[in-house]
C-alpha positions as CSV (number, residue, x, y, z in Angstrom):
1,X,32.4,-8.9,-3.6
2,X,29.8,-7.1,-5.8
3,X,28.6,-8.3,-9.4
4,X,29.4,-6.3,-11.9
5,X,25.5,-5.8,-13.0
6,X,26.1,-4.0,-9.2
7,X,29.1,-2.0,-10.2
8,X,27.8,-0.7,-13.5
9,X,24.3,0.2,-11.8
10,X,24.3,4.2,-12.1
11,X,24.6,6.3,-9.0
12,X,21.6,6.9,-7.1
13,X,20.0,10.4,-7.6
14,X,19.1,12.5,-4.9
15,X,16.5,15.0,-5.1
16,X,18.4,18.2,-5.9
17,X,16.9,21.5,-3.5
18,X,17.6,24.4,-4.3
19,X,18.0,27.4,-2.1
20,X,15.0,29.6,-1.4
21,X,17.3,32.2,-1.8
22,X,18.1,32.2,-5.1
23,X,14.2,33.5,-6.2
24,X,15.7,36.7,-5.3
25,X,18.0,39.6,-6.0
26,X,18.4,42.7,-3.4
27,X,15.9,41.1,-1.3
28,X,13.3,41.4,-3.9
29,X,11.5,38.1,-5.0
30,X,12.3,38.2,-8.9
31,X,9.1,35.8,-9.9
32,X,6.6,33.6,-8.0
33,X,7.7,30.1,-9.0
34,X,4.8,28.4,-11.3
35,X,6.3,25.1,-10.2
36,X,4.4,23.8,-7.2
37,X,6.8,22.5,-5.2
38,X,8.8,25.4,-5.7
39,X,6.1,27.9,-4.9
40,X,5.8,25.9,-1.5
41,X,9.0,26.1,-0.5
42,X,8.7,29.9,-1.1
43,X,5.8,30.0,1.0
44,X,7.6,28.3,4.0
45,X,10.2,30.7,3.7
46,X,7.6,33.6,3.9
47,X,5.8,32.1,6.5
48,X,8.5,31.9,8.5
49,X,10.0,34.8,8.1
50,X,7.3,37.4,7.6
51,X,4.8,36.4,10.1
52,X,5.1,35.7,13.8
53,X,3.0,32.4,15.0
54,X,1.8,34.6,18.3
55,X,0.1,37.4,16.9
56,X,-2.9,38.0,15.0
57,X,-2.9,40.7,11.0
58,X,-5.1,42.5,9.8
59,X,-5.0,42.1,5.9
60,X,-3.6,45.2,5.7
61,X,-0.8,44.5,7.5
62,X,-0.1,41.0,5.7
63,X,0.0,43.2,2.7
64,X,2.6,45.4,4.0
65,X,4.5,42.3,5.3
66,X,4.6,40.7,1.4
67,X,5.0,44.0,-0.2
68,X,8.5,44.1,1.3
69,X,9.1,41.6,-1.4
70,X,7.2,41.5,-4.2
71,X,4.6,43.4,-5.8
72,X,1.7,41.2,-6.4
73,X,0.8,40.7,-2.6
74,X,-2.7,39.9,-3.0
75,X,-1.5,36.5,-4.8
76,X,1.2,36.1,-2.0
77,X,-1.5,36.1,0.2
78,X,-4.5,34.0,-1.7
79,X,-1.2,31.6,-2.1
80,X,-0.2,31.3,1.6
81,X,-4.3,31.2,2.2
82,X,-4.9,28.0,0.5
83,X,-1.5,26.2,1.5
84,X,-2.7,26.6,5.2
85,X,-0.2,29.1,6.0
86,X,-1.5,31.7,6.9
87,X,-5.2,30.5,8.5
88,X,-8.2,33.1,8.7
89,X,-12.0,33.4,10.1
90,X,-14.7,33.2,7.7
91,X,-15.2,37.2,7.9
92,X,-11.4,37.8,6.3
93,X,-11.3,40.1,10.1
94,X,-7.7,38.6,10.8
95,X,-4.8,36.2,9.3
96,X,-2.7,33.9,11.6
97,X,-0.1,31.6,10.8
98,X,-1.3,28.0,10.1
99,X,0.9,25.0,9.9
């Protein structure tokens, strides 16, 4: 039988995701999230479904790849850079995807 300090205790939360999706409209990333774990998630998505783990880009072609959905691809890319998606040698030659 529970105590009632157990039956009065409020709900516990759970953390509330929302869907990658919903930072854009017509396919189109509306605004790079300043929140960092939002701007993470966003990565991931990108990541995953912008850039092939198999195959080497060229920068210009990782441009090309974020331009599809936003304009600002040269923070897209310094962004996906330092979270260790997307890996590259010291002479910028080549990007890969990281983790």
């Amino acid at each position: 039988m529970p105590t009632e300090q157990q039956t009065l205790a409020p709900p516990a939360r759970t953390p509330r995701t929302h869907p990658v999706e919903a930072l854009f409209s017509h396919g189109r990333l509306v605004a790079i999230p300043r929140k960092e774990a939002r701007r993470e998630q966003l990565l991931v998505h990108l990541a995953d479904t912008l850039f092939d783990r198999e195959r080497s880009y060229t920068e210009r072609e990782v441009n090309e790849a974020l331009l599809t959905v936003h304009e600002d691809c040269s923070a897209l890319r310094r962004y996906l850079v330092v979270a260790g998606l997307l890996v590259r040698p010291r002479d910028g030659s080549s990007y890969r995807r990281g983790r």
